[in-house]
TILUMLO-860983 format. One record per residue (C-alpha): z, x, y negated; residue in one letter. Coordinates in steps of 0.1 Angstrom, whole numbers. Each point is the difference from the previous one (the first is absolute). Last residue first. Example, Ala and Ser with C-alpha at 12.3 -4.5 7.8 and 13.67 -1.06 7.14 Angstrom:
node z 71	x 137	y 11	residuo s $
node z 7	x -14	y 34	residuo a $
//
This chain:
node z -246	x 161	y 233	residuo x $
node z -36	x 13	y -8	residuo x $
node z -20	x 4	y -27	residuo x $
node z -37	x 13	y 5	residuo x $
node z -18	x 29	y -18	residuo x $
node z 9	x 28	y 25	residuo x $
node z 35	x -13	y 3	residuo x $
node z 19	x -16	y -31	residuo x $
node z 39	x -5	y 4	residuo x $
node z 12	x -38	y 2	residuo x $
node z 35	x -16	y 1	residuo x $
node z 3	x -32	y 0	residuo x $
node z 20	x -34	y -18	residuo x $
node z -18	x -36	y 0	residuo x $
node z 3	x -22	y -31	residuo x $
node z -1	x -37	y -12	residuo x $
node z 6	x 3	y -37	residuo x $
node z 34	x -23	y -9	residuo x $
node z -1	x -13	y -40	residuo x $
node z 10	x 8	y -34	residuo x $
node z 29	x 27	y 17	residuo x $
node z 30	x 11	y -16	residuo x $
node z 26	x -15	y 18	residuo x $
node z -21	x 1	y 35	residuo x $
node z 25	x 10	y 26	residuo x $
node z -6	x -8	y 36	residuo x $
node z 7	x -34	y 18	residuo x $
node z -16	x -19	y -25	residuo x $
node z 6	x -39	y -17	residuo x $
node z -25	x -23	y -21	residuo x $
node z 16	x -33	y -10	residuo x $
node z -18	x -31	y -4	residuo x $
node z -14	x -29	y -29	residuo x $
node z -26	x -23	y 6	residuo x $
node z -11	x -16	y -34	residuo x $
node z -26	x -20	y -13	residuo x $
node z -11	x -11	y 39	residuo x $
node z -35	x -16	y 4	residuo x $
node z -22	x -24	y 15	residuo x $
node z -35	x -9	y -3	residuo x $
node z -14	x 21	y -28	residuo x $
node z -37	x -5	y -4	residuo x $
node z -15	x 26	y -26	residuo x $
node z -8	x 33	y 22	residuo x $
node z -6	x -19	y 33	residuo x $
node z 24	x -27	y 19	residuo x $
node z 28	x 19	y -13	residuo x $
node z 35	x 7	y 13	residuo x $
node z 25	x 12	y -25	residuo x $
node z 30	x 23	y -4	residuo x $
node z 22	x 13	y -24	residuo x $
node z 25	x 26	y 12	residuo x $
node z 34	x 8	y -16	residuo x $
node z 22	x 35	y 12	residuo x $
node z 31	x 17	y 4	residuo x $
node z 1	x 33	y 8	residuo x $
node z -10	x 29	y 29	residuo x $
node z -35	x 14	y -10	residuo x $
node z -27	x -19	y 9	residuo x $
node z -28	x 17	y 21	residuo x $
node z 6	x -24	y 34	residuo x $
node z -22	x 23	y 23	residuo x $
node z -22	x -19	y 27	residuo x $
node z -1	x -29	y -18	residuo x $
node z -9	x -35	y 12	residuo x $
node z -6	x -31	y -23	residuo x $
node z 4	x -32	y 30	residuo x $
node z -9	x -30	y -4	residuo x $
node z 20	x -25	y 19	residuo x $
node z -1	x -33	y 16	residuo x $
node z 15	x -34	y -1	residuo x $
node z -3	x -34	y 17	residuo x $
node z 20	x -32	y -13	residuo x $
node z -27	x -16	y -22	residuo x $
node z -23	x -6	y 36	residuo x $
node z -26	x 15	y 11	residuo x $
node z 1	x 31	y -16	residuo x $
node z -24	x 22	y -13	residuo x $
node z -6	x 34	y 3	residuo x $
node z -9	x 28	y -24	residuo x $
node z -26	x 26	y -4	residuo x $
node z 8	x 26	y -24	residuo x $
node z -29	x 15	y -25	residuo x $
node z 1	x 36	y -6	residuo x $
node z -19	x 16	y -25	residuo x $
node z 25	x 22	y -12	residuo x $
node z 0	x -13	y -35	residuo x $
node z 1	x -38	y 19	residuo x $
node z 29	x 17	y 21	residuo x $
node z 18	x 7	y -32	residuo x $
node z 32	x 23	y -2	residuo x $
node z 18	x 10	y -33	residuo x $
node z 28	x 27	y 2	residuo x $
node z 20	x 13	y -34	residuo x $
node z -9	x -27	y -24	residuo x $
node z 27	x 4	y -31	residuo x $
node z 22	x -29	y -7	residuo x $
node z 24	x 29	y -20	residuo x $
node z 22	x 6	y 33	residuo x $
node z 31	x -16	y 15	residuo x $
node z -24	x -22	y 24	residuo x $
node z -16	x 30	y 5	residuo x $
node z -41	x -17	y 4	residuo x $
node z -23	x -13	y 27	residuo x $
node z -33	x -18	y -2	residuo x $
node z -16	x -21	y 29	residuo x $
node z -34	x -9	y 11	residuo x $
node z -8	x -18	y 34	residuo x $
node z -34	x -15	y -1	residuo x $
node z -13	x -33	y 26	residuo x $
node z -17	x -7	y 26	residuo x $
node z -12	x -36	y 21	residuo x $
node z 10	x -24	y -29	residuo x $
node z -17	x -36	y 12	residuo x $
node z 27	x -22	y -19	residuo x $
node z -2	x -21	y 28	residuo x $
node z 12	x 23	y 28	residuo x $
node z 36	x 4	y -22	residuo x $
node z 22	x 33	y -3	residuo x $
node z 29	x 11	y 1	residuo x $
node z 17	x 36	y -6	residuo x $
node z 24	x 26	y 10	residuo x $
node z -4	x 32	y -18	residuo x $
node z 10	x 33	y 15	residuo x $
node z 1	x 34	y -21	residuo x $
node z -3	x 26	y 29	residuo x $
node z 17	x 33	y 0	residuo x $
node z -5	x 30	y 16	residuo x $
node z 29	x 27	y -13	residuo x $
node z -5	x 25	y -31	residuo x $
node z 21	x -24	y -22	residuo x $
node z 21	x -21	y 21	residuo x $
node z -5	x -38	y -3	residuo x $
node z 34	x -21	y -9	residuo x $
node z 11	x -31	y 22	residuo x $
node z -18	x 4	y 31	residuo x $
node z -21	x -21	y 18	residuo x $
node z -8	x 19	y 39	residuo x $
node z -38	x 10	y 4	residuo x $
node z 4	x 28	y 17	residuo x $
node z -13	x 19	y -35	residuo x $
node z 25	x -17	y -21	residuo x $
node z -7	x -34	y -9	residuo x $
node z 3	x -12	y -40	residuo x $
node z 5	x -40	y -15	residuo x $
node z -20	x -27	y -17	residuo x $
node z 1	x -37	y 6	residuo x $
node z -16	x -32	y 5	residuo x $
node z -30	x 8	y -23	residuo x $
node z -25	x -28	y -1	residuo x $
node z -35	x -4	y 0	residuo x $
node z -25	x -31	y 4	residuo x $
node z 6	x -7	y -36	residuo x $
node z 33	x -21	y -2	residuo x $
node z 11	x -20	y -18	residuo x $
node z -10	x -34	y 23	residuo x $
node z 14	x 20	y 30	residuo x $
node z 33	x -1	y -13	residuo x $
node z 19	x 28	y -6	residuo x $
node z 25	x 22	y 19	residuo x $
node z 27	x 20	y -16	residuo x $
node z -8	x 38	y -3	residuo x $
node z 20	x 24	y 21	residuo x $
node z 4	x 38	y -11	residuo x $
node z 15	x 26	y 23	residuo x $
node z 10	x 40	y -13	residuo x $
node z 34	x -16	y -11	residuo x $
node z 11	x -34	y 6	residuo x $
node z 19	x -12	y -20	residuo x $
node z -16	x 1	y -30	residuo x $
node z 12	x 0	y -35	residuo x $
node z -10	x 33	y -16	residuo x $
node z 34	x 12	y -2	residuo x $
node z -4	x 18	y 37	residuo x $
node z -28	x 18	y -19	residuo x $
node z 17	x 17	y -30	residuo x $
node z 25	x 4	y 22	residuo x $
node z -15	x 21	y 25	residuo x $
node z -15	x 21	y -27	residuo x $
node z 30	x 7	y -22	residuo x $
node z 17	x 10	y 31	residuo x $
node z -31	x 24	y 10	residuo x $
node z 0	x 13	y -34	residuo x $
node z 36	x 11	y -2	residuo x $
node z -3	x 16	y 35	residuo x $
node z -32	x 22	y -12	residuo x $
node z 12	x 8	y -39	residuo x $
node z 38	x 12	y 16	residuo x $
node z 27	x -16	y -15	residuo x $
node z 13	x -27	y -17	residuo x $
node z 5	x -40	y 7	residuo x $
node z 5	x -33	y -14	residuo x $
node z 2	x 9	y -38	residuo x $
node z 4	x -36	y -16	residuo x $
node z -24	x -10	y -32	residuo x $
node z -10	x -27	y 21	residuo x $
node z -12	x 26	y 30	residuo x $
node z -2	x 37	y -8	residuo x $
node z -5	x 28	y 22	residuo x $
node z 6	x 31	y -6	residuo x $
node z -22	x 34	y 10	residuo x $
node z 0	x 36	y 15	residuo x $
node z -25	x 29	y 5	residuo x $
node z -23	x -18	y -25	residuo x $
node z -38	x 9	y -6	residuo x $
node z -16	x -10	y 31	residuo x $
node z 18	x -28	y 11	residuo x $
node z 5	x -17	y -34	residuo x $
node z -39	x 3	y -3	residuo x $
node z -8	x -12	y 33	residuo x $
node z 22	x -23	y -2	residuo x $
node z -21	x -19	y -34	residuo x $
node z 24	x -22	y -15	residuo x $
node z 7	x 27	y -25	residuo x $
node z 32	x 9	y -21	residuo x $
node z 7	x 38	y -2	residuo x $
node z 31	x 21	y -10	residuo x $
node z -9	x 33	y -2	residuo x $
node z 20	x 35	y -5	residuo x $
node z -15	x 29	y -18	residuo x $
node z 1	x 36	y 17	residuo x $
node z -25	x 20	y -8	residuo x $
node z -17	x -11	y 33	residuo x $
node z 1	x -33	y -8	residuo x $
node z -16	x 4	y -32	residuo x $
node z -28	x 17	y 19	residuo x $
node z -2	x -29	y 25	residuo x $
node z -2	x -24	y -31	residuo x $
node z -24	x 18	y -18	residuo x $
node z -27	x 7	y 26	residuo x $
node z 7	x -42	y 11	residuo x $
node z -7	x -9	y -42	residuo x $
node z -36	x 24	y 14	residuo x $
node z -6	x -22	y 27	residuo x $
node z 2	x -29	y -18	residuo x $
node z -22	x 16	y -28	residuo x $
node z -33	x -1	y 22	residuo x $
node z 9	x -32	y 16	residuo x $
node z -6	x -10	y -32	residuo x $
node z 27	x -10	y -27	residuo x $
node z 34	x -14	y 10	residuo x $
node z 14	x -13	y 31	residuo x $
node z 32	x 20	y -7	residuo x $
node z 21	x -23	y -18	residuo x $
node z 16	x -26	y 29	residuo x $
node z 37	x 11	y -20	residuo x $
node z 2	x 37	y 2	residuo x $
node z 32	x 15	y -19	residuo x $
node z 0	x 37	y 1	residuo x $
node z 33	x 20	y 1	residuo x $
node z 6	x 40	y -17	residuo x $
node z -31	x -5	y -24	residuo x $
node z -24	x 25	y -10	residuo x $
node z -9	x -23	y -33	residuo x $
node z -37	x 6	y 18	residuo x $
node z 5	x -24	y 25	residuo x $
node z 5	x -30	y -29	residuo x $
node z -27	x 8	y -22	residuo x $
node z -30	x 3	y 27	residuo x $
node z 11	x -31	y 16	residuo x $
node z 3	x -20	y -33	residuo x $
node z -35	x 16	y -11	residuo x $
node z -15	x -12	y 35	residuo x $
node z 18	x -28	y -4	residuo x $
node z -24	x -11	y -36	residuo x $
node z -28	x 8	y 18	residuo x $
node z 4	x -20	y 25	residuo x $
node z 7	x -27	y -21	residuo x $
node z -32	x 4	y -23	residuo x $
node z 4	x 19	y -34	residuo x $
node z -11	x -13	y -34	residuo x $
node z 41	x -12	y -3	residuo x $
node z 10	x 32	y 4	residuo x $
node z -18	x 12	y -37	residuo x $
node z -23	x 25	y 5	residuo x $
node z 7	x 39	y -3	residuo x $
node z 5	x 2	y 37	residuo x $
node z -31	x -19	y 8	residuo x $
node z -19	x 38	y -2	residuo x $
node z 10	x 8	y 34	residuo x $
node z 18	x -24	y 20	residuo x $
node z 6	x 19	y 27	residuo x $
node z 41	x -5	y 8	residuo x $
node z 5	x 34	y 12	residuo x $
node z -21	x 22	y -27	residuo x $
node z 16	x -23	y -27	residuo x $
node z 32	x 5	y 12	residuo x $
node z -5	x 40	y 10	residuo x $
node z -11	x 1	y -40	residuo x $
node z 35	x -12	y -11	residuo x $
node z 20	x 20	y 23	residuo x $
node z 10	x 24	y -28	residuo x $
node z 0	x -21	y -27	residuo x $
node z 20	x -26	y 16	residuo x $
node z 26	x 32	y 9	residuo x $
node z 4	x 7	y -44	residuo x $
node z -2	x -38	y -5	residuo x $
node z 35	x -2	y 16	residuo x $
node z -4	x -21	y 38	residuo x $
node z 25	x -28	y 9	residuo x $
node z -20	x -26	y 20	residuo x $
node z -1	x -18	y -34	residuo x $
node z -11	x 35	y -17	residuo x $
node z -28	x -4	y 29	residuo x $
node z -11	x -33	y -12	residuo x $
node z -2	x 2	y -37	residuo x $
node z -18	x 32	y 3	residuo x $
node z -28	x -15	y 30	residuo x $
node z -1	x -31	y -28	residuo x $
node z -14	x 20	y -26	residuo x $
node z -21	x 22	y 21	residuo x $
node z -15	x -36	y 16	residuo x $
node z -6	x -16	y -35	residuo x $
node z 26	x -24	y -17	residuo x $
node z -7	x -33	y -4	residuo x $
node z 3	x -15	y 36	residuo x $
node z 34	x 18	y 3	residuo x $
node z 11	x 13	y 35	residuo x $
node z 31	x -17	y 20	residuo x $
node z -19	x -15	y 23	residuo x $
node z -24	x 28	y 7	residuo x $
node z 10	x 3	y 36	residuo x $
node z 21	x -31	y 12	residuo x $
node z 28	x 22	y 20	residuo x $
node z -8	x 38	y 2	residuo x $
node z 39	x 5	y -12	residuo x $
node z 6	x 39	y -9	residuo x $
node z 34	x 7	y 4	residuo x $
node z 19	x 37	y -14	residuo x $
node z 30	x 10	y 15	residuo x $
node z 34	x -7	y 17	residuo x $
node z -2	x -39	y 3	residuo x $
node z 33	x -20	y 2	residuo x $
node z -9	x -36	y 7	residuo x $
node z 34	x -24	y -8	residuo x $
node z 13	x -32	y 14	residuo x $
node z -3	x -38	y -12	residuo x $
node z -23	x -23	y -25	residuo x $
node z -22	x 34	y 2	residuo x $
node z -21	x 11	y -28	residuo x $
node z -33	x -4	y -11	residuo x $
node z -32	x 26	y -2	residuo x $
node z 24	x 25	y 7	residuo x $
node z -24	x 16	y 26	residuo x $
node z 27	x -6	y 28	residuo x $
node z 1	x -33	y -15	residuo x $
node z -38	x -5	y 4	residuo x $
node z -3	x 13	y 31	residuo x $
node z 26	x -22	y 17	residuo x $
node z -19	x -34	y -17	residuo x $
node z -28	x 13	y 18	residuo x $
node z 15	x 3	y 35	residuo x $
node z 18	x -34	y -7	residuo x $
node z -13	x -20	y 32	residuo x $
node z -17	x -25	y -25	residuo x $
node z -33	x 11	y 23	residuo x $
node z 7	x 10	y 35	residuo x $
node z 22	x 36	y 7	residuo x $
node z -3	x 38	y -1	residuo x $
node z 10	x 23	y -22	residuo x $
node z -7	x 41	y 15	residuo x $
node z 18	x 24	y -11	residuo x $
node z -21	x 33	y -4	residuo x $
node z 25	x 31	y 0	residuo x $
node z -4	x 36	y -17	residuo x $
node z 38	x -4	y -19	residuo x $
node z 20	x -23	y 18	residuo x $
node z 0	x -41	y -3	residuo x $
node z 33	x -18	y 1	residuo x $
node z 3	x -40	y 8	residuo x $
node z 20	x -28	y -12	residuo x $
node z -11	x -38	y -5	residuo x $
node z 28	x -26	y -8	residuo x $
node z -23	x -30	y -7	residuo x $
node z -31	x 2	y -13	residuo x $
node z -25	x -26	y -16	residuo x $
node z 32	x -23	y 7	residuo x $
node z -1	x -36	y -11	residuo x $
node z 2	x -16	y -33	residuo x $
node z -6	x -42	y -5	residuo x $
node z 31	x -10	y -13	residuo x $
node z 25	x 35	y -3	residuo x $
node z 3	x 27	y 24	residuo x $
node z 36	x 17	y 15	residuo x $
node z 4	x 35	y 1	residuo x $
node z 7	x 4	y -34	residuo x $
node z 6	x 31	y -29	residuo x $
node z 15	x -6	y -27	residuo x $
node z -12	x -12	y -31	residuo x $
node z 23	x 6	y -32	residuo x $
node z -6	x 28	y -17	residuo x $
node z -13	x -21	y -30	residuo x $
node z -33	x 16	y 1	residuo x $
node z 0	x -2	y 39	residuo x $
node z 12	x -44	y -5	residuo x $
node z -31	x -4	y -19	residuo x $
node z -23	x 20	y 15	residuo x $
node z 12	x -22	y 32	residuo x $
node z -5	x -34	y -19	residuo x $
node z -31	x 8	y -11	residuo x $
node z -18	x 7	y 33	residuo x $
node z 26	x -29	y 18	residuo x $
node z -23	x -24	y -26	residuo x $
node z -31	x 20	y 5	residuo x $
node z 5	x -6	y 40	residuo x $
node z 11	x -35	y -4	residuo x $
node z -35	x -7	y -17	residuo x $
node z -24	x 20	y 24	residuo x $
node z 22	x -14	y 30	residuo x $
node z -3	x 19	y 30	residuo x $
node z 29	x 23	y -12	residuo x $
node z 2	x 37	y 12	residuo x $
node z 26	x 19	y 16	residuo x $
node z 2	x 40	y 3	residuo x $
node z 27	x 19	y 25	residuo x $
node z 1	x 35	y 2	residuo x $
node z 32	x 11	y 25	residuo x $
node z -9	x 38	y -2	residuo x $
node z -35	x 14	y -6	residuo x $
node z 5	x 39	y 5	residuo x $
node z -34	x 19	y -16	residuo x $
node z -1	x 42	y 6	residuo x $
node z 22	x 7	y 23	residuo x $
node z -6	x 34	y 13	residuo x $
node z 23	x -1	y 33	residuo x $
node z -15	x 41	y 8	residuo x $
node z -29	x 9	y 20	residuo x $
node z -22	x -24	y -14	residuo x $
node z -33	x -3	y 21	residuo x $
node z -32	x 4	y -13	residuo x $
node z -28	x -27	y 2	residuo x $
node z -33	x 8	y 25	residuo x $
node z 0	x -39	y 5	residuo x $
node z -24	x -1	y -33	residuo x $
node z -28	x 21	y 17	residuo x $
node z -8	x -30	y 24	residuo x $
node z -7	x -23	y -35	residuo x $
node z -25	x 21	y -8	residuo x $
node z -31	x -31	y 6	residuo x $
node z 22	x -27	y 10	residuo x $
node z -1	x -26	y -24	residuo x $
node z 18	x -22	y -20	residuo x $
//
C-alpha cells in the first residue's frame, strides 16, 4: 500500500446511533490438513446435510484444527475494522465467510446490507468472456439489476482505465489490469461493507491514489470497512478500531493504536531470543576466520548507557563489538546495514553504507584472541518509528570482500510522545518569527 491520500481516510463519520451493520457471533471454521481425509469428511458432511442429519461439532476429526475458533465481533455503520494477525492467523478465512464464500462449522454472521469482497481481484472473472461481459456477470453477483449496471457502467470503465481492452477477452488482459476491473466493479455496487484482503497495491501509483479518492469518499457516505494488511501504517491510518487474531483465536479488541502495539510486542518477543535489543554471536576459531569478527551488536543512548529498545527522535548509537587479528593485515573496514518492519511486506525502509558515504573505519587489533572493541554507528536523531524491527548487517573489507556478518538483528523501537500515524520521526525546532524591514526575527 501506500500513503499518498491515505491522511484524508481518518476524516470517517461518526454513528450517532448503535447502527449495527455486521454482528459475527461464536463463528468457528476447521479445516483438515490432509488433502485425502479432507475430501472424505467433504463428502461425508454433504452427505449427512442432505439427509438432515449432520449436526453441528465442536470437537475435530484426524488431522483438522481450528482456522477459527469462536470469533465474535460487531462493526457499525461508517467504521474501518482493522484484522490484524501473522499468516494462518485466520483473518482471510474471516473475510471469506463474512463474504459467504463458505460457511461456518459453528456460529452465525448477520450482515444488514450489501458486501463487496476486494479479496483476489479478478479471480472470479471469466477468461472467455470480454471485460463488459464479465463487469455484468460480476456486479449482478454483487447484487446489481442490469437497469443500475447500465447506469454505472461507463464510470467502470472510466475508473478502471482500460480503454479499448474492455471488448477483449479477460484472459488478453495483464493482472493488473484484470484488478483494476475487479476494483472498479466491486466499489461501484455502492456497497454498505467492503471486504479488503492485501488488494489495493494495484495499478500505478497514479491509480493508487485515485482507489484511496474512492475509498475516503465511500467512507464518507457511510460504508463500513473491514481491512486485512500487514502494513501498520495502513491499519493505522484507515481504522478507528481493530481485532487481533492469533491461531484462528481473537486475543484482543479495541482501539487500532493499543491493538497494534500488543500485536507488535509479540510478534517480536515470539522471535526466539532472549535477549531483546542485544545479539551475541558464538566465537569461532581463528582458522575460519577472516581477520574480522562480530562479537555482538547492541544500542547506547546518547550518555552512552546500553539500553534495551532505542527511542525514536533520541541519540542513539548502534554498537558492535568485534575482534580482530594483526596477521590478517585489515587496518579499516565498511559498515552497511539494511533495516525493515519485521511485521511488514520485507520492504527496505532505512539502508546505511559507510563505503556509499565514503567513510572507511579504522580498527584495532588485539593482542591476544581475548581483546574486544567496538564500532560505533552514531545518530543524532533515531528516525524509526516506534515497532518492531530486523537489521542485516555486514562488514566489508571494500565493495566485494565481506568479512563478517549478521543475517538478522532484530529490536524494538519505543517513543515518549505519540506517533500512531507517523512513517518516521522529523527532527524539528518550534519559533515564532514576524518579518522586520526585510529580516526575520524571533
Amino acid at each position: 500500500m501506500i500513503s499518498i491520500n491515505e491522511q484524508d481516510i481518518i476524516a470517517m463519520p461518526q454513528s450517532n446511533e448503535n447502527d449495527i451493520i455486521l454482528s459475527v457471533n461464536g463463528v468457528s471454521k476447521k479445516f483438515c490438513r490432509d488433502l485425502k481425509r479432507s475430501l472424505l469428511y467433504g463428502v461425508q458432511d454433504i452427505t449427512s446435510e442432505l439427509l438432515g442429519l449432520r449436526e453441528k461439532s465442536d470437537k475435530l476429526r484426524e488431522k483438522e484444527f481450528w482456522a477459527l475458533n469462536n470469533v465474535s465481533f460487531q462493526l457499525r455503520r461508517g467504521e474501518a475494522l482493522g484484522l490484524v494477525g501473522k499468516n494462518g492467523s485466520g483473518k482471510s478465512t474471516l473475510l471469506r465467510i463474512i463474504a459467504g464464500l463458505i460457511k461456518p462449522d459453528a456460529g452465525c454472521v448477520e450482515i444488514n446490507g450489501r458486501v463487496a469482497p476486494l479479496i483476489a481481484l479478478g479471480a472470479g472473472f471469466n477468461p472467455i468472456l470480454t471485460g463488459r461481459e464479465n463487469i455484468y456477470a460480476n456486479m449482478s453477483i454483487l447484487g446489481l439489476s442490469k437497469r443500475e449496471i447500465d447506469e454505472r457502467f461507463d464510470e467502470v470503465i472510466e475508473f478502471a482505465e482500460i480503454g479499448d481492452a474492455i471488448d477483449a477477452p479477460v484472459q488478453t488482459y495483464s493482472s493488473g489490469m484484470a484488478a483494476r476491473l475487479g476494483f472498479a466493479s466491486a466499489i461501484h455496487t455502492e456497497p454498505d461493507i467492503l471486504l479488503i484482503d492485501e488488494v489495493l497495491a494495484v495499478g500505478d501509483i497514479k491509480f493508487r491514489a485515485k482507489c484511496y479518492s474512492k475509498l475516503h469518499e465511500l467512507l464518507q457516505q457511510g460504508t463500513s470497512f473491514v481491512l486485512v494488511s500487514h502494513q501498520p501504517h495502513a491499519i493505522l491510518t484507515v481504522c478507528n478500531s481493530a481485532i487481533y487474531l492469533m491461531k484462528g483465536q481473537l486475543i484482543e479488541s479495541g482501539d487500532t493504536y493499543l491493538i497494534m502495539n500488543q500485536y507488535e510486542a509479540d510478534l517480536f518477543n515470539n522471535s526466539g531470543k532472549k535477549e531483546l535489543g542485544r545479539i551475541s554471536l558464538p566465537k569461532k576459531p581463528k582458522n575460519e576466520s577472516l581477520g574480522f569478527d562480530i562479537v555482538s551488536m547492541f544500542f547506547r543512548d546518547s550518555e552512552g548507557n546500553t539500553i534495551q529498545s532505542p527511542v525514536s527522535g533520541e541519540m542513539t548509537s548502534l554498537c558492535i563489538e568485534y575482534q580482530a587479528y594483526k596477521d590478517k593485515e585489515i587496518n579499516e573496514v565498511y559498515v552497511s546495514f539494511v533495516i525493515a518492519e519485521l511485521n511488514g511486506e520485507s520492504d527496505i525502509i532505512l539502508r546505511v553504507s559507510s563505503f556509499d558515504d565514503g567513510e572507511a573505519l579504522s580498527i584495532f587489533s588485539g593482542e591476544n584472541q581475548q581483546e574486544v572493541f567496538e564500532l560505533q554507528v552514531q545518530m543524532p536523531y533515531l528516525c524509526l518509528k516506534p515497532g518492531s524491527y530486523t537489521m542485516k548487517f555486514v562488514i566489508k573489507k571494500d565493495s566485494l570482500y565481506i568479512l563478517d556478518f549478521v543475517e538478522s538483528f532484530r529490536f524494538t523501537v519505543t517513543a515518549k510522545g505519540a506517533m500512531s500515524k507517523c512513517m518516521f520521526y522529523q527532527p524539528r525546532v518550534w519559533k515564532s518569527v514576524s518579518k522586520i524591514a526585510g529580516h526575520l526575527s524571533d
